[in-house]
NUMARPA-529285 format. One record per residue (C-alpha): x, y, z. Coordinates in steps of 0.001 Angstrom, whole numbers, padded with zeros to 6 digits, always signed. Layout:
<pts>
XYZ
...
</pts>
This chain:
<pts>
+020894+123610-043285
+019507+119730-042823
+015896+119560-043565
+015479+123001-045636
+017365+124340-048915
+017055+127584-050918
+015142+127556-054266
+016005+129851-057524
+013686+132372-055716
+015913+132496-052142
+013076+130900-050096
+014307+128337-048022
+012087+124952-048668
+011510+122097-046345
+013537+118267-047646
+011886+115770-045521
+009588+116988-042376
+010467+113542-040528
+013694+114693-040688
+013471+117879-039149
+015174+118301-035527
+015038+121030-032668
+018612+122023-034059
+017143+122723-037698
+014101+124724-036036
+016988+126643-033796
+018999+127081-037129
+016169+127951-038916
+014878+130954-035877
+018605+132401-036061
+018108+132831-039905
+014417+134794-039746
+016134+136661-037227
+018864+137837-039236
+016496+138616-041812
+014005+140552-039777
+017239+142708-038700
+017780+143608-041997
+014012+144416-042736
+014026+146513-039501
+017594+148111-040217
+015443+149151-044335
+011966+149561-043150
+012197+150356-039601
+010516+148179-036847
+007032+149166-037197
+006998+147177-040058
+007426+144045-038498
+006443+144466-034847
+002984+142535-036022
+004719+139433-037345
+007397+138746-034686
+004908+137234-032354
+003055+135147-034912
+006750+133786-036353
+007888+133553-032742
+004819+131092-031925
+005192+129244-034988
+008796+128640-034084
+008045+127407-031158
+005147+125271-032213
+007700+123913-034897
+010354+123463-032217
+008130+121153-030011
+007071+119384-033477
+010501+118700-034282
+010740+117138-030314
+008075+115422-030639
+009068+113672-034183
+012439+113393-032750
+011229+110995-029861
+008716+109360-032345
+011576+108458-034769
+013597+106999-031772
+010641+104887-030943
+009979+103923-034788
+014051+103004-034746
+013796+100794-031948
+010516+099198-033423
+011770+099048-036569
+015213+097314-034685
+012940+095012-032677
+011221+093992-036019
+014552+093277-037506
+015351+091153-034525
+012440+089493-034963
+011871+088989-038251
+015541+087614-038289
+014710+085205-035415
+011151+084279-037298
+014079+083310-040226
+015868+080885-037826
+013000+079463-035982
+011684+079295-039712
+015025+077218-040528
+015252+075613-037384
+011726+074288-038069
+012237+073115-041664
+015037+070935-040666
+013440+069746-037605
+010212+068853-039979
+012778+067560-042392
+014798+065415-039403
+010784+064208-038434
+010276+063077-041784
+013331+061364-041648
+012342+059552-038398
+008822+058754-039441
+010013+056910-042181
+012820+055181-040653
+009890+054455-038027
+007518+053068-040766
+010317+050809-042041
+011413+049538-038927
+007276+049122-038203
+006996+047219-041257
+010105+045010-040808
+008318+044175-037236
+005127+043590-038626
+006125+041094-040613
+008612+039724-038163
+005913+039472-035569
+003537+037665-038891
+006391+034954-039470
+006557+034577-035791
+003057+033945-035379
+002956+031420-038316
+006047+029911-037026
+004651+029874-033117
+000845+027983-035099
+003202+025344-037168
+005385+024794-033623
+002246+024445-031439
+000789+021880-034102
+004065+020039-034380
+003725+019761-030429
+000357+019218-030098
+000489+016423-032608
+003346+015153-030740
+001544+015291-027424
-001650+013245-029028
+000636+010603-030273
+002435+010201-027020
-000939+010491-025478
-002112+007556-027220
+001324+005265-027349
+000676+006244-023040
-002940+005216-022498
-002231+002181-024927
+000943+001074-022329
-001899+001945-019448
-004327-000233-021034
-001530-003161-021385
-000495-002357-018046
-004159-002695-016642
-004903-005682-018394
-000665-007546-017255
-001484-006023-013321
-004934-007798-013789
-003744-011182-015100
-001097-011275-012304
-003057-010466-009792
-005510-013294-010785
-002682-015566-010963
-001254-014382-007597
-004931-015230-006292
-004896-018893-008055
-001050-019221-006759
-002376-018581-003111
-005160-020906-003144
-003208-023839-005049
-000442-023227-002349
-002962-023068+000749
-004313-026168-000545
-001090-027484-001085
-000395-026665+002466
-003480-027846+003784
-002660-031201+001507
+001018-031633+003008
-000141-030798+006249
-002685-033544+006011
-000202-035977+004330
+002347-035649+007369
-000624-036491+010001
-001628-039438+007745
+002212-040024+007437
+002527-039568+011329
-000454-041751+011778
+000443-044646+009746
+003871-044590+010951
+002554-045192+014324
+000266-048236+012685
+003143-049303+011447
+005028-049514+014618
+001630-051055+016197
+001337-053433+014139
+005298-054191+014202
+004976-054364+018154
+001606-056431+017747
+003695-059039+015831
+006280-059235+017918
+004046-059621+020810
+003972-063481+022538
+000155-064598+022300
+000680-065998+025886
+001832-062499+027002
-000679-061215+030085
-000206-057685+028904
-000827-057652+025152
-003621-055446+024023
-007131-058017+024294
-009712-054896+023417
-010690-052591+020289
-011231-048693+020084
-015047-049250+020694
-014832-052156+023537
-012551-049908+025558
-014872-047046+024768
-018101-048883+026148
-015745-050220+029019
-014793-046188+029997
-018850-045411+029806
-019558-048127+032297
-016789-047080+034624
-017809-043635+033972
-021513-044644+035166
-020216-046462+037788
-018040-043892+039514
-021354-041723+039273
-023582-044066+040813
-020309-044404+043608
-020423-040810+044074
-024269-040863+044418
-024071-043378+047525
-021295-041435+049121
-022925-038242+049414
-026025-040354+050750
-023763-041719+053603
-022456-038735+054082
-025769-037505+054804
-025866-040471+057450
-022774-040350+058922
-021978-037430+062313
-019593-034465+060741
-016352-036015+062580
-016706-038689+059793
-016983-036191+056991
-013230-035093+056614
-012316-038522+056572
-015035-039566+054108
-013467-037078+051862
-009841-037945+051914
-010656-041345+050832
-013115-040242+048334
-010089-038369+047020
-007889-041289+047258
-010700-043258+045596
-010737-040952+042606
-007013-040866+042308
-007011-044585+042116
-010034-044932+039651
-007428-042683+037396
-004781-045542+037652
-007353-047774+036947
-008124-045995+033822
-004040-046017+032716
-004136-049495+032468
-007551-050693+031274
-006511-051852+028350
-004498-054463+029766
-007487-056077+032170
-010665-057790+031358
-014049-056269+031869
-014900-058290+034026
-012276-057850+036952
-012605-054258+036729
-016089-055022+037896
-015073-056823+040771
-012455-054324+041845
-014465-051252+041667
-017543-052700+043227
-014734-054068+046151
-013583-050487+046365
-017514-049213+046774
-017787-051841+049965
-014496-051124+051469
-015383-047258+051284
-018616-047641+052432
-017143-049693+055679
-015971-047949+058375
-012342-048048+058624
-009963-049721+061383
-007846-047458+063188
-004087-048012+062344
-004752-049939+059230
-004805-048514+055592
-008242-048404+053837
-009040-050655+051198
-008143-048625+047881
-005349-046806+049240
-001908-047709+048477
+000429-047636+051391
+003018-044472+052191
+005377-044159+049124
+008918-045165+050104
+011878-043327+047565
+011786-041720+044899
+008021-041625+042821
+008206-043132+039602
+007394-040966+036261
+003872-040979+034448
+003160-042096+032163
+002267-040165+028590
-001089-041122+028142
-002356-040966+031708
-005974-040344+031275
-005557-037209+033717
-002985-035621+030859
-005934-036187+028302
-007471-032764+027597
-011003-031813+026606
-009819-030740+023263
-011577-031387+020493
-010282-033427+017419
-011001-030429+014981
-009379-028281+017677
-006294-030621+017377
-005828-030997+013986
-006147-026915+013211
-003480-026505+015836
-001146-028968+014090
-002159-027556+010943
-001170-023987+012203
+001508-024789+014634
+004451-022743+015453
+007862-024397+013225
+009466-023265+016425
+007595-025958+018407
+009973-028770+019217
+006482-030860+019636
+005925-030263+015813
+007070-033612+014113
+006674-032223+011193
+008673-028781+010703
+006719-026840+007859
+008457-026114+004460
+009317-022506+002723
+007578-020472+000758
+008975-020592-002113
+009128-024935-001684
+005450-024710-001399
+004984-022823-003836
+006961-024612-006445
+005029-027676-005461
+002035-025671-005825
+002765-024987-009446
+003702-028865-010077
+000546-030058-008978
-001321-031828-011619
-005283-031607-010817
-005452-035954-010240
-002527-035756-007720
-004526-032506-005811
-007856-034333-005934
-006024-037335-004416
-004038-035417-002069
-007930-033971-000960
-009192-036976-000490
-006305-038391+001737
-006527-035459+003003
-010208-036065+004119
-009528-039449+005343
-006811-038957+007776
-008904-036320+009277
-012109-038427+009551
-009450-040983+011424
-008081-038475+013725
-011751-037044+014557
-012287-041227+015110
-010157-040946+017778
</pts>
C-alpha cells in the first residue's frame, strides 16, 4: 500500500504524509475493515461497536486530508513548474543580458576610439583652419596694401592729368583766342595792304580818290548829323504853320529828304566839306518852299526808268548799331559753317598741338598782337 508499510510488529506505519492520497485512505478503510471483521467474527461486536464511529470519523477526516494535500501538491507542482520556467527564463534573460552588456562594452569602446580619432581630427582641423586663415589674412593685408598703394598712385596720375588737362585747355583757349586774333589782324592788314596797293595806283588828279582821314570824316558825319537835326527841328515848326492839306505832302518829301541825306552819306568821302554844306543847306530852302505843281521838288530824284541798280556794301543804312566788342566776339565765336567766316576755324587736335608748341615769348607776342588788332577794330 503507497504511503503506509507493515513493521516487525504488523502495524501498518505511515512513509511520507505528503504523499498520502484519497486512494491510500480508501485502501487503508478496506483494511481496518477486514480487521474489525475478524475481531467481531473472535470477540463478537460489542467489542467494537464503540470504536467504529471514532475510526469511521477519523477516516473520513483523513480522507478529506488526503484531498486537500492532493490539490495542494497540484498547486505546489505547478508553482514549483512556473518557478522552473522562470528561473530558466531568469538564466536566458541573465545570458541574454551578459552578452548584450558584453556587445555595449564592445560599442562603447569602439565609440571612445572613434571619439578620440575625431577629437583629434577636429584639433588638426582647427590648427589647420588658424594656419589657413593667417596664410589668408596675411595675404589679404599684403594685397590690401600693394591696392591702396596703386590707389594712392592712381590719385596722385588722375590728379596730375587733370591739372594738365586744365593747363592744356587754357593754353589752347588762348591759343584760340591768339589765332583768332591773328586772322582779324591778318584780315585787317590784308585789306591795308590792298588800300594802300589801290592808294598807289590811284592818279593824284583823280576827282574820286579818297581826300579825308578816319577822324575828318568822323567830325564831317557829326556836323551832318547836327544838321539834319536842326532840319528836322524847322520842319516840324512849319508844319506847325502850314493847314493839314500840306502835312501829307510835307512828309513824303521829308521822307525823300532823309532817303537822300543817306546817299549823301554813301559817298562823303569822295566830296569836300564844304559842298556838302551848300547842298544840304539848298535842300533845307527848297523843302521849306512851297512846291510847283507838275514839277519835281528840289531833292528828289526823278521817276526811276529800268531796272534799279545794286547797293552798295557799305551803304550807311546796312551799318548796324553793333558794337566793336560785339563784333569781334561774334567773329571770335562764329559758326565754321558761316560762308561769311573768312577765316574757317582749325581742329581740335591742330589747336591743340599748337597749343603744346607754344613757347611762352611767341604767346606773350601773340597777346599782345592780339591786343592791338582789337584796339584797331574797336578804332573803327
Amino acid at each position: 500500500m503507497p504511503g503506509f508499510h507493515l513493521n516487525e510488529m504488523g502495524e501498518m506505519v505511515l512513509d511520507a504524509i505528503d504523499d498520502i492520497g484519497v486512494v491510500d485512505v480508501y485502501d487503508l478503510a478496506s483494511d481496518i475493515g477486514k480487521e474489525y471483521e475478524r475481531i467481531m467474527d473472535r470477540f463478537g461486536t460489542d467489542a467494537v461497536s464503540g470504536l467504529m464511529p471514532k475510526i469511521i470519523n477519523t477516516l473520513e477526516l483523513l480522507e478529506a486530508l488526503a484531498t486537500k494535500n492532493e490539490r495542494e501538491n497540484a498547486t505546489i507542482q505547478d508553482l514549483r513548474d512556473k518557478i522552473t520556467q522562470l528561473e530558466s527564463e531568469k538564466l536566458e534573460k541573465a545570458e541574454f543580458r551578459r552578452r548584450f552588456e558584453k556587445e555595449l562594452e564592445l560599442i562603447e569602446e569602439q565609440w571612445r576610439s572613434e571619439t578620440n580619432e575625431l577629437v583629434d581630427l577636429v584639433s588638426s582641423l582647427q590648427d589647420e583652419n588658424k594656419r589657413l586663415l593667417n596664410i589668408q589674412s596675411e595675404r589679404l593685408k599684403g594685397s590690401e596694401r600693394d591696392t591702396r598703394r596703386r590707389h594712392k598712385l592712381m590719385q596722385a596720375q588722375v590728379k596730375t592729368l587733370c591739372e594738365e588737362r586744365a593747363d592744356f585747355l587754357a593754353q589752347l583757349q588762348d591759343q584760340c583766342r591768339e589765332i583768332n586774333q591773328l586772322r582779324k589782324r591778318l584780315g585787317l592788314a590784308e585789306k591795308e595792304n590792298e588800300d594802300l596797293v589801290q592808294s598807289y595806283d590811284d592818279d593824284q588828279n583823280d576827282p574820286n580818290r579818297p581826300r579825308y582821314t578816319t577822324r575828318e570824316l568822323k567830325e564831317l558825319i557829326s556836323e551832318r548829323d547836327e544838321l539834319l537835326t536842326t532840319i528836322d527841328g524847322l520842319n516840324e515848326q512849319l508844319a506847325e504853320l502850314k493847314p493839314p492839306s500840306q502835312l501829307k505832302a510835307k512828309r513824303s518829301r521829308h521822307i525823300s529828304s532823309s532817303d537822300d541825306s543817306d546817299d549823301d552819306e554813301g559817298h562823303l568821302a569822295d566830296n569836300d566839306d564844304d559842298d556838302d554844306d551848300d547842298e544840304e543847306a539848298a535842300e533845307a530852302a527848297a523843302e521849306l518852299e512851297p512846291p510847283v505843281a507838275g514839277e519835281t521838288p528840289p531833292g528828289h530824284d526823278a521817276p526811276v526808268q529800268g531796272p534799279l541798280p545794286y547797293e552798295p556794301d557799305d551803304a550807311p543804312w546796312k551799318k548796324s548799331s553793333e558794337s566793336s566788342i560785339r563784333k569781334f566776339f561774334r567773329k571770335l565765336f562764329s559758326d565754321p559753317s558761316d560762308g561769311n567766316n573768312t577765316f574757317p576755324k582749325r581742329s581740335l587736335a591742330t589747336l591743340s598741338k599748337m597749343a603744346l608748341s607754344a613757347t611762352p615769348g611767341s604767346v606773350s607776342g601773340s597777346a599782345a598782337a592780339a591786343a592791338i588788332s582789337f584796339s584797331g577794330e574797336a578804332a573803327k
